[in-house]
C-alpha positions in Angstrom: 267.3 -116.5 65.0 265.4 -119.7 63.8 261.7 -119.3 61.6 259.6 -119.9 64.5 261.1 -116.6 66.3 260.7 -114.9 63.6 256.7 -115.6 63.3 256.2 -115.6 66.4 257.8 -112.0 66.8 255.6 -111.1 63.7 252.7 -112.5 64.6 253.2 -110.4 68.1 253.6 -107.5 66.0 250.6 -107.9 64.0 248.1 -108.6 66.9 249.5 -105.2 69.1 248.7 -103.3 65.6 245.4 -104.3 65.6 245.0 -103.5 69.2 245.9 -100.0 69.1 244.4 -99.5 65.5 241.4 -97.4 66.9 243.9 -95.2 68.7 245.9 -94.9 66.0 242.5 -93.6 63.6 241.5 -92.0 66.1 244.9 -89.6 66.5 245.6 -90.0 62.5 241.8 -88.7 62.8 241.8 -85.5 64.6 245.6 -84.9 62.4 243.1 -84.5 59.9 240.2 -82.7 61.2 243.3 -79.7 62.2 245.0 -79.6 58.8 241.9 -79.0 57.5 240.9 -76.3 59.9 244.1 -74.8 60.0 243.6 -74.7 56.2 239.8 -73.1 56.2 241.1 -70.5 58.8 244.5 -69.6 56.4 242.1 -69.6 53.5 239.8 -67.4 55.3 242.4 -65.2 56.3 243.5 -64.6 52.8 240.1 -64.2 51.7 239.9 -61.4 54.5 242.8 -59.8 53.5 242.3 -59.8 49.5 239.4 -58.1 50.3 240.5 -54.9 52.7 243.2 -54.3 49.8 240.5 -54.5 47.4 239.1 -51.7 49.5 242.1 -49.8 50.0 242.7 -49.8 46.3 238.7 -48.6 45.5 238.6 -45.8 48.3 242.0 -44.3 47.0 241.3 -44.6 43.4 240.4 -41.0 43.2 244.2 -40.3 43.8 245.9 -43.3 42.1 243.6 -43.1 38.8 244.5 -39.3 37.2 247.9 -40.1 38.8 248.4 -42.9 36.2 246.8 -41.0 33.7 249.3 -38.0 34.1 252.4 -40.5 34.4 251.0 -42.7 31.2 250.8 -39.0 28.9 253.9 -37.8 30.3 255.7 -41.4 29.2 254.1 -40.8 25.4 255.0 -37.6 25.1 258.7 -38.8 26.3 258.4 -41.7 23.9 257.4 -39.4 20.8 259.8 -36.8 21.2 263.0 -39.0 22.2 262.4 -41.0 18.7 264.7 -39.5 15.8 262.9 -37.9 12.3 263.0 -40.6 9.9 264.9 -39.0 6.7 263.1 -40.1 3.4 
């Protein structure tokens, strides 16, 4: 394939580029405007989420809180008694 072919193929190229750049922003441009919806609504979500087990954890903290409490003294009083008398 001689030079001029090869311009004239690139040259070709070049000017159907520029023809169907404003369809091209214009699809690369709604790409965008959904990634970043897609991305509000996910963050939203997680948001929504964080928040009902933040709930969850405040409405049953009358159970879960002495629970711990009673689990934490049992595991010092394990811990104490379970540790050999030093001899000195």
């Amino acid at each position: 394939m001689n030079t001029f072919v090869k311009v004239a193929l690139i040259t070709l190229a070049v000017i159907i580029a520029i023809k169907f750049l404003p369809v091209t922003l214009l699809a690369v441009g709604l790409l965008a405007v959904a990634i970043v919806a897609t991305l509000a609504i996910g963050l939203s979500a997680a948001v929504v989420i964080a928040c009902i087990i933040l709930g969850c954890a405040a409405a049953l903290s009358p159970i879960w809180v002495p629970a711990l409490a009673v689990i934490g003294i049992v595991a010092l009083v394990r811990r104490s008694q379970s540790k050999p008398a030093s001899a000195a």
